[in-house]
C-alpha positions as MATLAB code, in Angstrom:
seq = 'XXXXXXXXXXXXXXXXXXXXXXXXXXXXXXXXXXXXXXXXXXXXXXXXXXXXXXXXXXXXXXXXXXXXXXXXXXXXXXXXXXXXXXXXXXXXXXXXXXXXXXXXXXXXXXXXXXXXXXXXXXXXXXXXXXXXXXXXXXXXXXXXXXXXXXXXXXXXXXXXXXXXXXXXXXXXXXXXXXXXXXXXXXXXXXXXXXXXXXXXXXXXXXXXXXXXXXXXXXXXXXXXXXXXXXXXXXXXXXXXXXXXXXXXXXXXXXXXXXXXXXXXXXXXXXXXXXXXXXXXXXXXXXXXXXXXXXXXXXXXXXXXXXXXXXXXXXXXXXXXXXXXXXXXXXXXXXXXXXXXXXXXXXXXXXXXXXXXXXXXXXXXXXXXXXXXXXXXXXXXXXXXXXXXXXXXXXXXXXXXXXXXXXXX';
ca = [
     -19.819  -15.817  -10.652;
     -23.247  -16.687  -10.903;
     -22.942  -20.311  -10.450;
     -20.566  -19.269   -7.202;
     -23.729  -18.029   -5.637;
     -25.672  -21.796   -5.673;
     -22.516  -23.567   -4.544;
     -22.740  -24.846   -1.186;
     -18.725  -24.180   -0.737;
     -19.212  -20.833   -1.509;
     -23.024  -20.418   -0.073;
     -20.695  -22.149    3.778;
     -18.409  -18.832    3.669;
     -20.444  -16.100    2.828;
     -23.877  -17.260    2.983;
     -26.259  -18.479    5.753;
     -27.871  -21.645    7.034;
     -31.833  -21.782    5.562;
     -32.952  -25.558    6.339;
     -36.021  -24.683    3.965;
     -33.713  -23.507    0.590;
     -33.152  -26.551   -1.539;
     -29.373  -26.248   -0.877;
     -29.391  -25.623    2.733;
     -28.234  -22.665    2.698;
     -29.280  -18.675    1.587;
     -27.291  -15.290    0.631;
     -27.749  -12.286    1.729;
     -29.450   -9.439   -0.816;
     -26.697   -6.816    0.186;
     -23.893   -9.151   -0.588;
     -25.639  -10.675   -3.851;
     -26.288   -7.011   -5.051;
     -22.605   -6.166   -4.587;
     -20.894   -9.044   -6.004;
     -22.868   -8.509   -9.174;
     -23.249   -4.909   -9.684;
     -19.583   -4.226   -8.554;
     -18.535   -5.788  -11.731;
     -20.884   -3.308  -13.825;
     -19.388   -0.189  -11.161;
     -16.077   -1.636  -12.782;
     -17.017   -1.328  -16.243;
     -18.457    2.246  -15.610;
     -15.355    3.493  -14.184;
     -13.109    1.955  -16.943;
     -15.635    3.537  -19.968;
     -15.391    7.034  -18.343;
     -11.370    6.712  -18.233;
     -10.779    4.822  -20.969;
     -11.303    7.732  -23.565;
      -8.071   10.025  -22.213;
      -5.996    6.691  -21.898;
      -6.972    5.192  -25.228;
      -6.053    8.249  -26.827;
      -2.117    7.888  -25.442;
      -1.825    4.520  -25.250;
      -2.509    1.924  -28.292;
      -5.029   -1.093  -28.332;
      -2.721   -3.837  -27.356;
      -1.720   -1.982  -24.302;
      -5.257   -1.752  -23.757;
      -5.425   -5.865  -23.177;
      -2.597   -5.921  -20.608;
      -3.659   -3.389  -18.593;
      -7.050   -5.770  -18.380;
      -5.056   -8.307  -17.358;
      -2.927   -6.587  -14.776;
      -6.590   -5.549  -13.237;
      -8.141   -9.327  -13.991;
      -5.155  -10.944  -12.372;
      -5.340   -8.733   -9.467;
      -8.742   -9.492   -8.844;
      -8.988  -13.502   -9.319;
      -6.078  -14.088   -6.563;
      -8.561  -11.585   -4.273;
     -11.206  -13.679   -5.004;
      -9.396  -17.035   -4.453;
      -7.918  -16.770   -1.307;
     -10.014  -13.836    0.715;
     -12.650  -14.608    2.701;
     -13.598  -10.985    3.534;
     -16.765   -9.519    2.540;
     -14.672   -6.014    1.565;
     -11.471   -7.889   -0.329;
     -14.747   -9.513   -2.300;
     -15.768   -6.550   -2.950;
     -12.662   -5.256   -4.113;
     -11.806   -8.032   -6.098;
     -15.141   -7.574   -7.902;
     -14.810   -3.864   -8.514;
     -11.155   -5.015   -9.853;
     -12.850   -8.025  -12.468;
     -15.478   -5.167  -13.810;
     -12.641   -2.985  -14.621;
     -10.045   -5.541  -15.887;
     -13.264   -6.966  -18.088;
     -14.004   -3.151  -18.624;
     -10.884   -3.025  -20.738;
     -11.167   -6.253  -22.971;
     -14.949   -5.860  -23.773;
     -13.703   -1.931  -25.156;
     -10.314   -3.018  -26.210;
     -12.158   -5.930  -28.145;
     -14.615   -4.132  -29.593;
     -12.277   -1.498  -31.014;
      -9.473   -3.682  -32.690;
     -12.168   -5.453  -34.372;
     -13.929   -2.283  -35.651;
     -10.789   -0.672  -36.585;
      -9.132   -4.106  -38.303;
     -11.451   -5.410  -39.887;
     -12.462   -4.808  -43.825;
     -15.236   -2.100  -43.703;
     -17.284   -5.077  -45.415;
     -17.057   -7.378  -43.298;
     -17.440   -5.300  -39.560;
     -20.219   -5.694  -38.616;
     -20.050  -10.256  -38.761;
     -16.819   -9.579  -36.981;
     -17.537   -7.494  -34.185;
     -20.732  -10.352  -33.723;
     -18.270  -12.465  -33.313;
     -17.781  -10.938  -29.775;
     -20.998  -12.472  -28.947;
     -20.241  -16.052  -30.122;
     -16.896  -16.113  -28.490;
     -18.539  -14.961  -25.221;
     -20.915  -17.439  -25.234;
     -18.331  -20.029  -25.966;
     -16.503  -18.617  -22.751;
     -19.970  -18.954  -20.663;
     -20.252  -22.363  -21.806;
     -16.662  -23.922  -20.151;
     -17.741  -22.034  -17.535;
     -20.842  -23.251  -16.821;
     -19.081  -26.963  -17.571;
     -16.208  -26.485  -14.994;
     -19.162  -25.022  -12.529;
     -21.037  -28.725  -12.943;
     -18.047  -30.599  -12.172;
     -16.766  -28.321   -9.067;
     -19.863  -27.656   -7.740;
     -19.832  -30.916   -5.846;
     -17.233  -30.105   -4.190;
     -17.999  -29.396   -0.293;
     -15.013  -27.236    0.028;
     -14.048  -23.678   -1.033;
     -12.295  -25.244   -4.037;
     -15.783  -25.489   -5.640;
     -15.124  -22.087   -6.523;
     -11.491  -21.780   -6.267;
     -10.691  -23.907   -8.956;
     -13.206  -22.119  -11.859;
     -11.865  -18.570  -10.520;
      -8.375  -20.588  -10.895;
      -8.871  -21.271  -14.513;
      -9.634  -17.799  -15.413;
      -6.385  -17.361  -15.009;
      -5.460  -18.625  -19.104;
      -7.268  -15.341  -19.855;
      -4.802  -12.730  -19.443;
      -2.087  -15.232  -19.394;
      -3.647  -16.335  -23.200;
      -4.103  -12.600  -24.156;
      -0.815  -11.200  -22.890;
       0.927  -13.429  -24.735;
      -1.008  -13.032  -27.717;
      -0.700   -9.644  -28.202;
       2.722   -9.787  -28.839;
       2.208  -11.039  -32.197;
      -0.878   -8.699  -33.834;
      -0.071   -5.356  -35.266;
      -1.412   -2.549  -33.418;
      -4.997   -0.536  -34.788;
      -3.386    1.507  -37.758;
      -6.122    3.525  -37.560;
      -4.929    4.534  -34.277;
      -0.982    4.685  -35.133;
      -2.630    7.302  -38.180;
      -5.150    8.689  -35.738;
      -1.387    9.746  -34.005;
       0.345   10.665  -37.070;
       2.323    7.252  -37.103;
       1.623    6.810  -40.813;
       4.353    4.592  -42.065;
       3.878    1.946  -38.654;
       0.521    2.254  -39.333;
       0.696    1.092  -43.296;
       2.953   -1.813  -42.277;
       0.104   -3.066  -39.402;
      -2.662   -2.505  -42.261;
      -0.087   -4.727  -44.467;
       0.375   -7.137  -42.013;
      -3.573   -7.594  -41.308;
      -4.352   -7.813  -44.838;
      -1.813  -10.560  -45.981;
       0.040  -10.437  -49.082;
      -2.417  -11.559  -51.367;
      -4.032   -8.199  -51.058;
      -3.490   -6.017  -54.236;
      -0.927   -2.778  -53.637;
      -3.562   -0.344  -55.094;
      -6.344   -1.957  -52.471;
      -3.746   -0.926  -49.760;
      -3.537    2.346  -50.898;
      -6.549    3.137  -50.997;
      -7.518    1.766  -48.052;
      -4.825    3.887  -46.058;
      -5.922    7.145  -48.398;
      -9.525    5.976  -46.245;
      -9.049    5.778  -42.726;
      -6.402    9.068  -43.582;
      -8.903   10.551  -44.675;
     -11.691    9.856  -42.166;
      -9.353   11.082  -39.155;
      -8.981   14.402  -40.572;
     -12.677   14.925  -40.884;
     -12.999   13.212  -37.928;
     -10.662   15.939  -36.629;
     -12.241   18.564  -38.279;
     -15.447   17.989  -37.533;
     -15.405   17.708  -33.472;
     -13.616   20.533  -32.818;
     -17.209   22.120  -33.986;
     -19.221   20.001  -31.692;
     -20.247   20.070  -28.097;
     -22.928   17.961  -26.088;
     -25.135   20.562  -26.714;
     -25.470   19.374  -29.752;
     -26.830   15.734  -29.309;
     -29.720   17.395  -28.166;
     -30.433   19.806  -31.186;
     -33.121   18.696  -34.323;
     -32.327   15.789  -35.815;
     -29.243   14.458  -33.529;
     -31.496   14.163  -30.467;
     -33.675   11.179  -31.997;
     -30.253   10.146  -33.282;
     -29.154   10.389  -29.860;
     -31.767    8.874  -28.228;
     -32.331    6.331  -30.544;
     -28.607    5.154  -29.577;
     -29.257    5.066  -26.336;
     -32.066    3.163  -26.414;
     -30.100    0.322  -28.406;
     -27.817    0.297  -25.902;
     -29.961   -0.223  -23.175;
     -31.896   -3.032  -24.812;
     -29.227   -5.548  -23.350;
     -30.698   -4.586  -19.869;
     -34.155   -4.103  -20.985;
     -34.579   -8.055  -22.736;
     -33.391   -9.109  -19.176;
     -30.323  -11.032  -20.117;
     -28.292   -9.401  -16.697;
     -31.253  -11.387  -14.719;
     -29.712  -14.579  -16.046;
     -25.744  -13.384  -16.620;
     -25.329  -12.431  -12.516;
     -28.103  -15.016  -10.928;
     -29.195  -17.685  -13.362;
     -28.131  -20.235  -11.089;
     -29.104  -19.356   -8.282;
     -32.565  -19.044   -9.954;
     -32.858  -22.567  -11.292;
     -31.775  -23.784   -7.767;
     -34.508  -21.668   -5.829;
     -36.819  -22.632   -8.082;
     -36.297  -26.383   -7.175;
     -35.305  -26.964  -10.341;
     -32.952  -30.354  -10.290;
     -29.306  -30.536  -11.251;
     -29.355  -26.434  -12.116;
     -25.865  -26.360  -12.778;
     -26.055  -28.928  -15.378;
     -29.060  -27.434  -17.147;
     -26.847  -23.566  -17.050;
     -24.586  -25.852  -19.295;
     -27.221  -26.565  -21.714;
     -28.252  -23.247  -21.583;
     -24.863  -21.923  -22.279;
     -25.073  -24.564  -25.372;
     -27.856  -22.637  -26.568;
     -26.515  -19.419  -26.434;
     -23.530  -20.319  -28.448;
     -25.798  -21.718  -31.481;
     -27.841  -18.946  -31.174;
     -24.530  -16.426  -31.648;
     -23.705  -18.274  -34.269;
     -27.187  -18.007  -36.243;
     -26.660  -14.215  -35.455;
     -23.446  -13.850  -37.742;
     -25.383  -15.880  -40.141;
     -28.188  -13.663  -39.954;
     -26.489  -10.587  -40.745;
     -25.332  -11.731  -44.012;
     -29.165  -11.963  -44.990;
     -31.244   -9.435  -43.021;
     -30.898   -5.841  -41.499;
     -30.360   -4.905  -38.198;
     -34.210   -3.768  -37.915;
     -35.670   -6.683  -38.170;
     -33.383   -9.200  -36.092;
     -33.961   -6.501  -33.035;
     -37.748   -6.808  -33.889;
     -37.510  -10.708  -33.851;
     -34.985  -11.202  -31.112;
     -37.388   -8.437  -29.003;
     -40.115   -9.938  -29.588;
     -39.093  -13.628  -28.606;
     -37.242  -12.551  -25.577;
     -40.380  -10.883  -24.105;
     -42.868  -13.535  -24.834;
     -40.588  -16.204  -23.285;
     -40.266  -14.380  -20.116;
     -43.853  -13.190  -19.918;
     -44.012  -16.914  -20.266;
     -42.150  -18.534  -17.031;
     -43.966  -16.103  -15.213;
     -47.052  -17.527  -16.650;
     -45.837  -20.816  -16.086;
     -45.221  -20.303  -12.151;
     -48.111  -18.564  -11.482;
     -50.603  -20.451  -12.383;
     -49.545  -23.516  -10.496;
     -50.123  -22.141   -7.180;
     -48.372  -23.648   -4.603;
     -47.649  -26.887   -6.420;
     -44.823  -26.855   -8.734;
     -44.291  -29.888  -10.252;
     -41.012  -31.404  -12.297;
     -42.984  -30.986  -15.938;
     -43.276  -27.201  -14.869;
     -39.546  -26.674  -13.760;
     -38.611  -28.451  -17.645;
     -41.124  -25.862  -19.328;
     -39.300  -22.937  -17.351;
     -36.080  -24.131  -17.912;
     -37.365  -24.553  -22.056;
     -38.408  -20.526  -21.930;
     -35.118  -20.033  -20.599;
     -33.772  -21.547  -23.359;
     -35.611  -19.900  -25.830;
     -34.860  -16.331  -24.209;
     -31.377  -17.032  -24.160;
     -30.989  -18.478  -28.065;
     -33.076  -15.011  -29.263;
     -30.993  -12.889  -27.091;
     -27.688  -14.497  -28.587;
     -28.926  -14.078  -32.152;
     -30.453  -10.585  -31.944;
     -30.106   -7.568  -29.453;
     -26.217   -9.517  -27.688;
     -24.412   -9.175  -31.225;
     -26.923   -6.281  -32.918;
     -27.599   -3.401  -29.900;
     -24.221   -2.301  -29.594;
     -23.741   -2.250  -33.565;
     -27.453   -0.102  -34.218;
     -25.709    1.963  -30.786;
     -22.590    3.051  -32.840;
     -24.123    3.236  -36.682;
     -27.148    5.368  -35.468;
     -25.315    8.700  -34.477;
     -23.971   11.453  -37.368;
     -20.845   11.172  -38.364;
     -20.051   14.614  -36.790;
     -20.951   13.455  -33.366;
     -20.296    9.539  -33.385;
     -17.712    9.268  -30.793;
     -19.581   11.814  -28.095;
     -22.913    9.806  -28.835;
     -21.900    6.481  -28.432;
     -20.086    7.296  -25.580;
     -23.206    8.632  -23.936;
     -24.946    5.737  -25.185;
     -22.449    3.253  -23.421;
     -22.886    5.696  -20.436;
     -26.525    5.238  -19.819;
     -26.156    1.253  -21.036;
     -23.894    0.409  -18.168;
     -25.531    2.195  -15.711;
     -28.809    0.771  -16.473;
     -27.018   -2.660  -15.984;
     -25.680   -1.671  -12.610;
     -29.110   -0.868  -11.821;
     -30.961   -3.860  -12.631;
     -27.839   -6.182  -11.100;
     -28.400   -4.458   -7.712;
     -32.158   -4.324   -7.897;
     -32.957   -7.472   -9.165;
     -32.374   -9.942   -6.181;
     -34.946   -7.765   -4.337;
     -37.489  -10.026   -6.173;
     -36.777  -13.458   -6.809;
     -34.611  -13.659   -2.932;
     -36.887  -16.091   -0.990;
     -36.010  -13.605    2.081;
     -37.113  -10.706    0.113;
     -40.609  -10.165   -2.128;
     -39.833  -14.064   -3.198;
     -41.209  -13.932   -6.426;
     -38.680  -16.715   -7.722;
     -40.023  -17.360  -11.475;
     -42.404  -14.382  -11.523;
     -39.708  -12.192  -12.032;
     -39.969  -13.346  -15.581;
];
């Protein structure tokens, strides 16, 4: 919803009239804070329940139940007008997209060779980025639009999401390591047979189910010895914190500054045309997810943090650069040099810390304590994004401290 906020359909219901904004119109902090951070509230409250449910219920359920909460929330935001059904239908989004990003995240782990998890689970990235990028096309075309339909009609096409998944689902097997994880052995050794095809070897099979039977039970075994006290004992509490700080580097590189309000950036900024340069930054993104699967067939996870890190920061430290020392005169050449950083930022993020921070987040911990640690990990990470999404339009609102590209 990002490109919602710089749409002067949108901007004509629930913004207000600012002859000296390039688009005629401003938004409100409160309201921009809550349409953004609501969807992060979401994704807190479906983390924090979705350990009891996923335990009962199986991964593919998982996906519907995101799409009962997704559909829910795109007719809310069609058709109200309300600041508080907005707001509800924004709480509703976080925790419908609460429940694909985990649901996701977890077939993949659990399906996937052991050899090839960690390029699969960066797939998440690419195919995110992918979905940003027909977003941020349909945005350019609507956005003309003088009517509420310039937003109507992108929040309308959301709609092939859960309609896509729901249907979808039907035809994968479920996780078999969570049909053995509930003692459904011989379902799970058909859905392992299913994923692996039937050019796969009978004694590979075995073994592989003799694995993930055996990791359960020392799973098992092992934390019905543990407690939290114990992510903060010796060696587990750099472990621990060490896993939270990988999952916090999403927020830290800045990346929610541009996810909830990159729009709405370029256009205060007087940048031209900013919904068709969000497209070519979407563009970017995408090739830069994709050199991030290639990357991890060649380097460790160390060094594409360092690299992505270090790009990300000196980019942003960059457009600040760039604004400030122009004064008061900003000229086009400036605006393309900004938009180039963004650019820049955004291909490094893709590459490194999007695909990378959530992997380092869930290899870091002990075996013993994996599960409690990366749960605390995912914790702190999406309340630190919650945080900067409410926080942020403090600085770059023109009504507020009105930094605009300083914020870099």
């Amino acid at each position: 919803m990002n490109g919602f906020q710089a749409m002067p359909g949108f901007l004509q219901v629930f913004g207000y009239p600012d002859p000296a904004l390039p688009a005629g119109y401003g938004i409100e902090v409160q309201f921009q804070q809550l349409i953004t951070s609501l969807l992060n509230v979401g994704l807190i409250i479906c983390s924090i329940c979705l350990g009891p449910i996923s335990h009962y219920v199986g991964r593919k359920v998982l996906f519907w139940f995101g799409a009962v909460f997704l559909t829910i929330g795109l007719f809310l935001q069609i058709f109200c007008t309300s600041y508080g059904l907005i707001y509800l239908a924004r709480l509703l989004l976080g925790i419908g997209n609460g429940f694909y990003v985990n649901a996701t995240i977890l077939y993949i782990a659990e399906a996937s060779p052991s050899h090839l998890r960690g390029i699969l689970v960066s797939t998440y990235q690419l195919n995110q980025n992918i979905g940003g990028l027909a977003g941020a096309i349909v945005n350019n075309y609507t956005a003309k639009i003088k009517s509420r339909l310039c937003y109507q009609i992108p929040s309308a096409t959301l709609f092939a999401v859960p309609l896509v998944l729901s249907i979808f689902v039907f035809f994968i097997p479920e996780s078999p390591r969570w049909l053995s994880y509930r003692n459904r052995h011989e379902e799970a050794e058909k859905a392992l047979r299913r994923l692996r095809g039937k050019n796969m070897s009978e004694d590979v099979i075995q073994q592989e189910i003799f694995e993930i039977r055996e990791t359960i039970r020392l799973e098992k075994e092992l934390t019905s010895h543990s407690s939290l006290r114990d992510l903060v004992r010796g060696s587990d509490l750099r472990r621990t914190l060490l896993s939270i700080g990988a999952a916090c580097a999403h927020q830290a590189s800045g990346i929610l500054f541009l996810v909830g309000y990159g729009t709405y950036f370029l256009q205060i900024s007087g940048i031209p045309q900013p919904f068709l340069y969000t497209v070519g930054i979407q563009a970017v993104s995408v090739g830069g997810a994709i050199l991030g699967v290639i990357a991890q067939r060649f380097f460790g996870r160390r060094p594409i943090l360092i690299s992505g890190t270090s790009i990300t920061t000196v980019s942003m430290f960059t457009v600040a650069i760039i604004w400030t020392a122009a004064g008061s005169t900003h000229t086009q050449a400036q605006g393309k040099a900004i938009v180039a950083m963004v650019n820049i930022f955004t291909a490094a993020y893709s590459y490194s810390i999007g695909p990378v921070g959530w992997l380092v987040a869930g290899e870091i911990p002990s075996n013993r304590l994996r599960s409690l640690t990366f749960g605390i990990a995912m914790a702190f990470g999406f309340f630190f994004a919650w945080l900067v999404s409410f926080t942020t339009p403090y600085f770059f609102n023109p009504n507020q401290l009105g930094w605009g590209p300083k914020i870099g």
